[in-house]
N, C-alpha and C positions, 0 to 999 in steps of 0.2 A: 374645845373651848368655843363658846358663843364669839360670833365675830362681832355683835352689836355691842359688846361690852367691853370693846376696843375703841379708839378714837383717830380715825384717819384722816388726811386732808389727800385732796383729790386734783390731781396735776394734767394738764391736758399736754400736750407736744403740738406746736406751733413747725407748722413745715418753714425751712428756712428759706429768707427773703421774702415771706408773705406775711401780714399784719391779720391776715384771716385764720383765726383757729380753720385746722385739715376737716376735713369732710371725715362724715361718720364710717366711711370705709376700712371692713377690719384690717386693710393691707396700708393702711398709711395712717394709721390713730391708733395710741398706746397708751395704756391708762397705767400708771404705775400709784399703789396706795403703799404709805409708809406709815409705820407705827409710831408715832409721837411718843406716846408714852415707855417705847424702850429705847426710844432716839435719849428722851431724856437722861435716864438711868444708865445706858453704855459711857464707858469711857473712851469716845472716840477722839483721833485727834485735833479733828474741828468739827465740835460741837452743833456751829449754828446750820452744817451741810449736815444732808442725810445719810447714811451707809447704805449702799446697794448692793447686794447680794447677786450678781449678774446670773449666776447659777440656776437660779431660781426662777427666773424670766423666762427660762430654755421654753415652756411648753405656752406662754404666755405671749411672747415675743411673737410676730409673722416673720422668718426670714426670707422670706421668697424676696429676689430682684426686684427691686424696680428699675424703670430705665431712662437716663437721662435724657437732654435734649440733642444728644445726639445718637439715638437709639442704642446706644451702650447699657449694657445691663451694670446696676450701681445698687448694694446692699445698704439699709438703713445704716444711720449711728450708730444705730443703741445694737445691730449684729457687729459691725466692727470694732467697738469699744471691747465689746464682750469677747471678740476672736484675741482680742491685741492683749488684754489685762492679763492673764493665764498664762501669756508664752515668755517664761523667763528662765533664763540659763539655759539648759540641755534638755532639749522635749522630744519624746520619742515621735517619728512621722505615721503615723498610723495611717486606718483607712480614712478614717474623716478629715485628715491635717489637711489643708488647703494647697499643702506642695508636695501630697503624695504624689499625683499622677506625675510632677516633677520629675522625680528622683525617681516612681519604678520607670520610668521611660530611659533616663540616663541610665539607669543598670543595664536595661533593657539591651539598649545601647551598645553597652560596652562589651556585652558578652554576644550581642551579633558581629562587631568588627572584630574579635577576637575569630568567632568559628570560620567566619570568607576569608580573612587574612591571618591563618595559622602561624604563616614563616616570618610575619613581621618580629623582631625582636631586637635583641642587643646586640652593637656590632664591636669588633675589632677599630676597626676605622669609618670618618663619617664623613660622608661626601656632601658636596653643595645640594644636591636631590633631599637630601636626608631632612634638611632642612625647613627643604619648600615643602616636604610633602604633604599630601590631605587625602586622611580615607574616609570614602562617603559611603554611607547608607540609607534603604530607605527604609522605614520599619514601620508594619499596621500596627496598629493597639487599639482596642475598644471599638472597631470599627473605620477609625481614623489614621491616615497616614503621616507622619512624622520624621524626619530627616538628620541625621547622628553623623556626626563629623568628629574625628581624632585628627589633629595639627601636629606633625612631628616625632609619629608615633616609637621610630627606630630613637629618637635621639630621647626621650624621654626614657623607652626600654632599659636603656644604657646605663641612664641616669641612675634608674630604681637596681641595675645589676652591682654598678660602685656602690651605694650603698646598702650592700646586701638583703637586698629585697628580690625575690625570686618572682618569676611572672605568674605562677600559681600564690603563692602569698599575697601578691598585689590583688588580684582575679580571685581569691579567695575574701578578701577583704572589701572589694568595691564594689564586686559583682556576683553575689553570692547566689546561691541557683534555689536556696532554699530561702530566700524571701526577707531574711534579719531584718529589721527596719534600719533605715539610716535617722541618724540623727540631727536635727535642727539646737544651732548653736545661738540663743538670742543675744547677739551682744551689744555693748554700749558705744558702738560702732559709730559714728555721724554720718557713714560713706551710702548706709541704705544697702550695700550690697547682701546677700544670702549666705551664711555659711552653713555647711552640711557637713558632718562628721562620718563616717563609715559606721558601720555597727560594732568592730571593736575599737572605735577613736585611734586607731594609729594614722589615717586619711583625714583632709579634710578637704570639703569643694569649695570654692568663693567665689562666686558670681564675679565679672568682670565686663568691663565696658570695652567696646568691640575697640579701642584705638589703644587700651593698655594692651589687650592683648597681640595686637601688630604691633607695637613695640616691643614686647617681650620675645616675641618670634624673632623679632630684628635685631636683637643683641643676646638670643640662644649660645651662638658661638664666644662671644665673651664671657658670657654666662659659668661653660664650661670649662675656659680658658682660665676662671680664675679661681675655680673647684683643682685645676692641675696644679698651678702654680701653690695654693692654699688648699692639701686634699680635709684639713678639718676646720675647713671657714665657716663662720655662725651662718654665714646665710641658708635661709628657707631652702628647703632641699623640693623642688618642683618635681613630680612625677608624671604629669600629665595634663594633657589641654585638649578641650570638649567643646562641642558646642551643638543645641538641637535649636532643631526650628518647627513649629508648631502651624498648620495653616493658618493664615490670616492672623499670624502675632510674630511678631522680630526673633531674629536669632537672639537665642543667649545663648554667651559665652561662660567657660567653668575653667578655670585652673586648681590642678590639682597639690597636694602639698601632705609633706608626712608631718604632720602633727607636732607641732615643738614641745607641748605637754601630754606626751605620750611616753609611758603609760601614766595615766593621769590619776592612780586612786588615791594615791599618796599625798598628792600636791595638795599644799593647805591656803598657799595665797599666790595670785595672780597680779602682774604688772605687766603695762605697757606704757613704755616709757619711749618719749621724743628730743626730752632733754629740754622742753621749754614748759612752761608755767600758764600761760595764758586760757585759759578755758578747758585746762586739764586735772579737771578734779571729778573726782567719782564717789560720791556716798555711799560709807561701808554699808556691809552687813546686817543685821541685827545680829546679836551672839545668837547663838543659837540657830540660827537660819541657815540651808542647805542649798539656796539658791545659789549658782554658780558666776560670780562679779568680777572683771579684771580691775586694778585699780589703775590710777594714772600718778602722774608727775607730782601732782601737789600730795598726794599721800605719799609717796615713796621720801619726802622731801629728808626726812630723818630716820629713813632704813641705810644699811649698811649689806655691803657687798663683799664676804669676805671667802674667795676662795681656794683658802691657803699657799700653797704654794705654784699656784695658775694663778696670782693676780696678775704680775707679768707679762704670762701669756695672751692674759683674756684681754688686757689693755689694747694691747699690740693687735690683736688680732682682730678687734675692734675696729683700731685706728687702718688697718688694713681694707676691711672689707668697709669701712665707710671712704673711704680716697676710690676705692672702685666703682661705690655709688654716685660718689660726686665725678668723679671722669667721664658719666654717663648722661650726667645731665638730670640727675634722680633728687629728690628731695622727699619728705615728710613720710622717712622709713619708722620704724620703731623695735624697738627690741623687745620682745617677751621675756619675761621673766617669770619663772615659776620656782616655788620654794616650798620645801618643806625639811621637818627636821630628821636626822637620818636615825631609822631604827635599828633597832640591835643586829640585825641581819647586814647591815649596811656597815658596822661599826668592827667587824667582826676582823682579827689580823688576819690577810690573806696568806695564804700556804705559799713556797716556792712556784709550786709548779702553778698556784695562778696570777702570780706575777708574770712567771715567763708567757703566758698565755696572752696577757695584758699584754706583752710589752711584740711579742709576736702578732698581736692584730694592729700595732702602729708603728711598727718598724721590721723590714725584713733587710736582707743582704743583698737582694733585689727586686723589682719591681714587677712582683709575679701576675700582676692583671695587666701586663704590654707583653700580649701574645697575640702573634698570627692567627688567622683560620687554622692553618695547617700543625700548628703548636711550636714554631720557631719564635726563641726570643726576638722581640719589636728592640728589646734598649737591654743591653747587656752587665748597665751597671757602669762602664769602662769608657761610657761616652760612647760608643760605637752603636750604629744602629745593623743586625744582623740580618734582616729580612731580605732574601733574595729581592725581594720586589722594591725596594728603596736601595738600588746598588747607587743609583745615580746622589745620594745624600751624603757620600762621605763626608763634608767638611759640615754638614751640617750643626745644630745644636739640636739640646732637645723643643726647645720654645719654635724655630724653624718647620717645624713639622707641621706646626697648626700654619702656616701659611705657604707656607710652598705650592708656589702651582703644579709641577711635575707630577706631584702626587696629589689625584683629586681628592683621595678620602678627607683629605682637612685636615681632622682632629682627630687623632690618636687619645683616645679618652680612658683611663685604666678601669681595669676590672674592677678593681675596689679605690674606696677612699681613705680605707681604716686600715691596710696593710700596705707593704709591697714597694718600697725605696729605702735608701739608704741614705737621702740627703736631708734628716730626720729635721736640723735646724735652721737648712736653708731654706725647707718647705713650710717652717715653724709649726710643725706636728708636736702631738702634745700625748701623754701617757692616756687611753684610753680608758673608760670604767669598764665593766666584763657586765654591760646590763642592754635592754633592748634601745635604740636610739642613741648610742653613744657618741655621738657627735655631737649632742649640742645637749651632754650633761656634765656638768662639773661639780665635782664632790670637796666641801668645805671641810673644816673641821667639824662642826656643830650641824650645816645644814647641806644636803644635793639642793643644785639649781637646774633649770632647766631655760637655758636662753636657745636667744636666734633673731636676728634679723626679719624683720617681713615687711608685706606692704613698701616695695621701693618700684614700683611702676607710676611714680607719679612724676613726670616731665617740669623742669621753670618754664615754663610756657608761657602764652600771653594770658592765659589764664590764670595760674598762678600768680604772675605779674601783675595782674590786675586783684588781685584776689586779696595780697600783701597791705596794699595801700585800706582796701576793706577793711582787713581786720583791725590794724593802728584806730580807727574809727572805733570799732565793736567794741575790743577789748582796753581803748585808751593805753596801749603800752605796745611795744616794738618785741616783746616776747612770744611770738606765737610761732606755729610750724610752718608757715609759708614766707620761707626765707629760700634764698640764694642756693643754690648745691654747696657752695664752700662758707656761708655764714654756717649754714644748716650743719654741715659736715662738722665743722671747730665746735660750735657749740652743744654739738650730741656725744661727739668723744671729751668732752672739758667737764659735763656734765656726770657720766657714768664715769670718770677719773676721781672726782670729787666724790664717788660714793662707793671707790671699791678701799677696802681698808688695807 
């Protein structure tokens, strides 16, 4: 088709803060012609603006840097509008994604501290060392040197062995030798941080600010202390903590986390919820659209939560592991929520023998991951602790153990979280589902949910404090997430009470 027998108007780009149309230079002057006459005739949804097709620019566009005035290299608009519009929901990291070199480095990473520190793993008992510790390395890539740091790496080991995560499953998952792309999770986040998915979603990474993450090191041992006390608490199950550093750009920090929407093919709708109203709305879907959206508070406002005979459970164990947050000093956590409705494979009456299965992954007649190096029982069931090497414990308890100085290791942490006591309803354990992630899936009559706690590294601070009064301004109302640890805590368990049926 003749182009003269179209009708265009012709746009110049004005460099910002200058009243002087840019100089005819092809690397900072961009001519964009739009069709009037199919402008008119589309139904778009505002009219009087053009449609741009940003795709379409790709060979038209210059995207070479420029550099600001402080000789930082700095990409036009019209490349970053174009990089930003595309990335929504789950994007595979390829070669050209702007955070590949990211992530293959952190792979990179993780499978160098794995070959120098082969014997790092899961321990029996965790001393004050286990805590502090940090494995460093240095690693080339591209020519370039690069520095990979694991924070903790035995007490994490541990973590990922309770729940039944083997160190070749994890290492097969994060650090695959054959290259799988991880995954980039766009979400409707406010916080700016990165989430990265593993290549089969059962991992996720989340960029973190170097002071959450000192804090989370600093309450690791409470951490686990309340995984003992509660072995199927919603909270995020943390498996690891990373951090590289780049020459001449800051450390970033990465914590690691098993996926609370894992396995995810199923899951048809997503929530996070904080329990308050203020600036927590998220615009659906369109039907039909595959993009992947969590919703918030103001959509959830008239769903229902019904997971039959675990509402009880779920209440409590809520009100549990939020009085733990708030003892911490934690606020503007939130719960995930994932939903979908169960299919016939799901609905199916189970056989005896997978009941007894079921009911043997969350209750045994003892507590078969409190063993020795050597394979002598740690806790005998009977209150008595066996191990030649704790003679001096007898009047001990078992909550004693995590503090006792005589004995350095600390924390006697079980092998699993999903079998292995008998104190089924002191520990408020709950009948497990026989599926992958079974700690934080609960099965309805009508629908599986998929919950968990996250995002509780954020302190009342003077930030926070000061942040509170902000928002009353922003939002004109006293409903928002920066509240007090114990407003915040009342009114996220009063909240999710009011909508479980």
């Amino acid at each position: 088709m003749e182009t003269s027998a179209k009708k265009y108007e012709h746009y110049h780009f004005k460099k910002r803060g200058s009243s002087k149309a840019m100089s005819p230079s092809p690397l900072k002057t961009y001519t964009v012609h739009f069709n009037l006459n199919s402008l008119r005739s589309s139904n778009s949804v505002s009219p009087s603006l053009p449609t741009i097709s940003l795709g379409s620019l790709n060979t038209s566009i210059d995207q070479t840097p420029r550099k600001n005035k402080n000789g930082k290299k700095r990409h036009s608009g019209w490349y970053r509008l174009r990089r930003k519009l595309p990335r929504k929901g789950v994007v595979a990291i390829e070669n050209s994604h702007p955070h590949h070199q990211l992530v293959s480095c952190v792979r990179q990473g993780i499978r160098e501290l794995n070959r120098k520190f082969p014997a790092v793993g899961p321990k029996v008992g965790l001393n004050n060392l286990d805590f502090t510790e940090v494995l460093k390395t240095e690693i080339q890539s591209n020519k370039k040197i690069f520095e990979f740091e694991s924070y903790s790496p035995s007490v994490f080991a541990t973590i990922r062995q309770a729940i039944d995560i083997t160190e070749n499953e994890f290492l097969n998952s994060v650090a695959t030798v054959d290259d799988h792309p991880y995954y980039e999770f766009i979400s409707n986040s406010k916080s700016g941080q990165d989430f990265f998915l593993s290549n089969n979603m059962q991992f996720m990474f989340k960029s973190n600010r170097q002071r959450d993450v000192k804090f989370f090191i600093s309450i690791l041992r409470n951490y686990l202390q309340h995984f003992i006390s509660y072995p199927h608490s919603l909270l995020v199950k943390y498996v690891g903590c990373y951090a590289i550093k780049f020459p001449g750009k800051p450390k970033k920090y990465f914590l690691v986390m098993q996926s609370i929407f894992y396995p995810s093919d199923r899951i048809e709708e997503r929530f996070d919820i904080k329990g308050c109203t203020a600036g927590r709305y998220q615009k659906p879907n369109a039907e039909g659209s595959q993009i992947i959206i969590v919703l918030k508070d103001q959509n959830f406002l008239t769903e229902v939560l019904d997971f039959g005979d675990q509402n009880q459970w779920f209440l409590q164990q809520i009100q549990a592991d939020s009085e733990f947050l708030c003892g911490l000093n934690c606020m503007d956590y939130s719960l995930l929520i994932g939903r979908q409705r169960k299919h016939t494979d799901e609905k199916v009456t189970e056989h005896v023998a997978t009941i007894v299965e079921r009911i043997g992954k969350s209750i045994s007649p003892i507590r078969k991951g409190m063993l020795t190096s050597n394979g002598d029982a740690l806790y005998n069931g009977q209150g008595d602790y066996t191990n030649r090497a704790l003679n001096d414990l007898k009047e001990s308890t078992f909550q004693d153990i995590i503090t006792l100085p005589e004995y350095k290791p600390g924390v006697m942490f079980p092998r699993s979280l999903t079998d292995g006591v008998e104190n089924f309803h002191k520990e408020h354990r709950r009948l497990l589902p026989k599926s992958k992630n079974a700690l934080h899936i609960l099965d309805g009559e009508e629908y599986r949910y998929f919950v968990g706690v996250v995002d509780f590294l954020t302190r009342f601070d003077w930030r926070q404090k000061t942040a509170q009064y902000w928002k009353i301004v922003k939002y004109s109302c006293g409903d928002h997430s920066t509240k007090s640890p114990k407003v915040y805590s009342r009114r996220f368990i009063n909240f999710l009470r009011d909508h479980v049926r």
